[in-house]
C-alpha positions in Angstrom: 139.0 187.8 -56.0 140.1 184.8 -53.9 136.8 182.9 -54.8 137.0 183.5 -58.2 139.6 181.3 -58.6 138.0 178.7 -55.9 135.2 178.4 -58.0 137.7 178.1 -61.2 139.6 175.8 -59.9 136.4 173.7 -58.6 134.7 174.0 -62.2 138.1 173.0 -64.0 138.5 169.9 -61.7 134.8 168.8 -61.9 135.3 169.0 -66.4 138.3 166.9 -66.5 136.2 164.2 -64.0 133.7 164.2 -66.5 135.9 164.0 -69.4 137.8 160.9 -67.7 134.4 159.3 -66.7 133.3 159.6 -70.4 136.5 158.5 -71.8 136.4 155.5 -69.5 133.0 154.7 -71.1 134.1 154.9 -74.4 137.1 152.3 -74.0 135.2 150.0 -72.2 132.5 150.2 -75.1 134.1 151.7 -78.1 131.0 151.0 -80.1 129.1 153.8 -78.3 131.2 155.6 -80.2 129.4 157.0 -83.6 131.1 154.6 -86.6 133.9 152.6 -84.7 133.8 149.1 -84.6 131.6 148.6 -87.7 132.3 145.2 -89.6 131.1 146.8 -93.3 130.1 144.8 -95.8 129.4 145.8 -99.4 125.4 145.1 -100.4 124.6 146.8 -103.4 126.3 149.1 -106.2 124.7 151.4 -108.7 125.9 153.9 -111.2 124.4 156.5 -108.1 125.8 154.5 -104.9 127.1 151.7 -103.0 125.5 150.6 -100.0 127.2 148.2 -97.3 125.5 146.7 -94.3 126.9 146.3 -90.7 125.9 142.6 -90.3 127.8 142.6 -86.4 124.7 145.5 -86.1 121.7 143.2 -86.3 119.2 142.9 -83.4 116.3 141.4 -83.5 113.5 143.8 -82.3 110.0 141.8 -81.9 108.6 138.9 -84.5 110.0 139.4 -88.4 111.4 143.4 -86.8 114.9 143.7 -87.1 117.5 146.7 -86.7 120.4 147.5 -88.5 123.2 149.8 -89.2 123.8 150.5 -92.8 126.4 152.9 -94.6 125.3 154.6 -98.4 128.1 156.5 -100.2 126.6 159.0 -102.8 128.8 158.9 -106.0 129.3 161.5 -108.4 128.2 159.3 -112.2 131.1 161.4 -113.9 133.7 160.1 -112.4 133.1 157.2 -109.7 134.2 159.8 -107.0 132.3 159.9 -103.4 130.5 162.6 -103.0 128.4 162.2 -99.8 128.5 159.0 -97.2 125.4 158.7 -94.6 125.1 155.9 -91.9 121.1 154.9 -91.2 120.5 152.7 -88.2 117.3 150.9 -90.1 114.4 149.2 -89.1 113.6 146.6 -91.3 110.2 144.4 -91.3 111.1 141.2 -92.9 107.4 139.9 -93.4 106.2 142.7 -95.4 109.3 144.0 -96.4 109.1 147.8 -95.4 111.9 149.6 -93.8 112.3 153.1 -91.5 115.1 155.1 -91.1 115.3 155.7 -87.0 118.6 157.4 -87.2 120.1 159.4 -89.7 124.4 160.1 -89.4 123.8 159.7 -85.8 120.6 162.3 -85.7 117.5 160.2 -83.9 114.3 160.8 -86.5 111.3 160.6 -84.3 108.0 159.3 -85.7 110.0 157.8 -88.2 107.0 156.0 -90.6 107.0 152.7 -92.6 108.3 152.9 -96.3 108.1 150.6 -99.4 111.5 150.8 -100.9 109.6 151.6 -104.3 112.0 149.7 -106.5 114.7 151.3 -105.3 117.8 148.4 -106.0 120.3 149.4 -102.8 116.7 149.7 -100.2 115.7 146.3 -101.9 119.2 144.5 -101.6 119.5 145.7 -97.6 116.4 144.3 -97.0 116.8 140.7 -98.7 120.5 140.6 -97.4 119.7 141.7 -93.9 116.5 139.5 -93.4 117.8 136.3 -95.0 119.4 134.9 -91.7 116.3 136.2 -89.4 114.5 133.2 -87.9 111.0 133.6 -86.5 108.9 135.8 -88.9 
């Protein structure tokens, strides 16, 4: 019985090292953190949606590639309320002007493929607005 609570005691110790480690991690780069530290910035608004851009988020990722963080809030057309808010980390080619959704609230989307945004106002408006300041493409 006396190892029992040993082996407790060692596993209880050894969780809270961990949880201080990734707490230290966190403070020292809060925007590891999913959502903190975002600088939104309103793109777009339809009847359906508002989308907002991250602009601190930009990276460039190889000639006319970039990568963003972007924010849509789903509203309900009855009454202007939100209904559902999603944050994409987007890949956006500026020379063609395609776009991917890599990450979707966080969730990573493997094989992620190249989309036209189809006339679709709040895809078109992240795309001019986010590849309007990118140099090189």
């Amino acid at each position: 019985m006396h190892k029992i609570t040993i082996k407790t005691k060692k596993l209880s110790v050894t969780f809270l090292n961990l949880l201080v480690i990734i707490l230290l991690i966190l403070s020292l780069k809060p925007d590891i953190a999913y959502g903190i530290k975002s600088n939104w910035t309103e793109i777009s608004k339809t009847e359906f949606g508002i989308q907002y851009l991250d602009k601190d988020s930009l990276t460039n990722k190889e000639k006319g590639v970039i990568e963003i963080k972007t924010k849509y809030l789903r509203m309900d057309i009855n009454n202007a309320k939100k209904i559902e808010e999603n944050i994409y980390i987007m890949r956006i080619n500026c020379i063609n002007n395609r776009y991917k959704d890599i990450s979707v609230n966080g969730n990573i989307k493997i094989g992620a493929n190249w989309e036209d945004p189809n006339g679709d106002k709040l895809i078109n408006d992240v795309i001019t607005e986010s590849c309007k300041n990118v140099k090189d493409y």
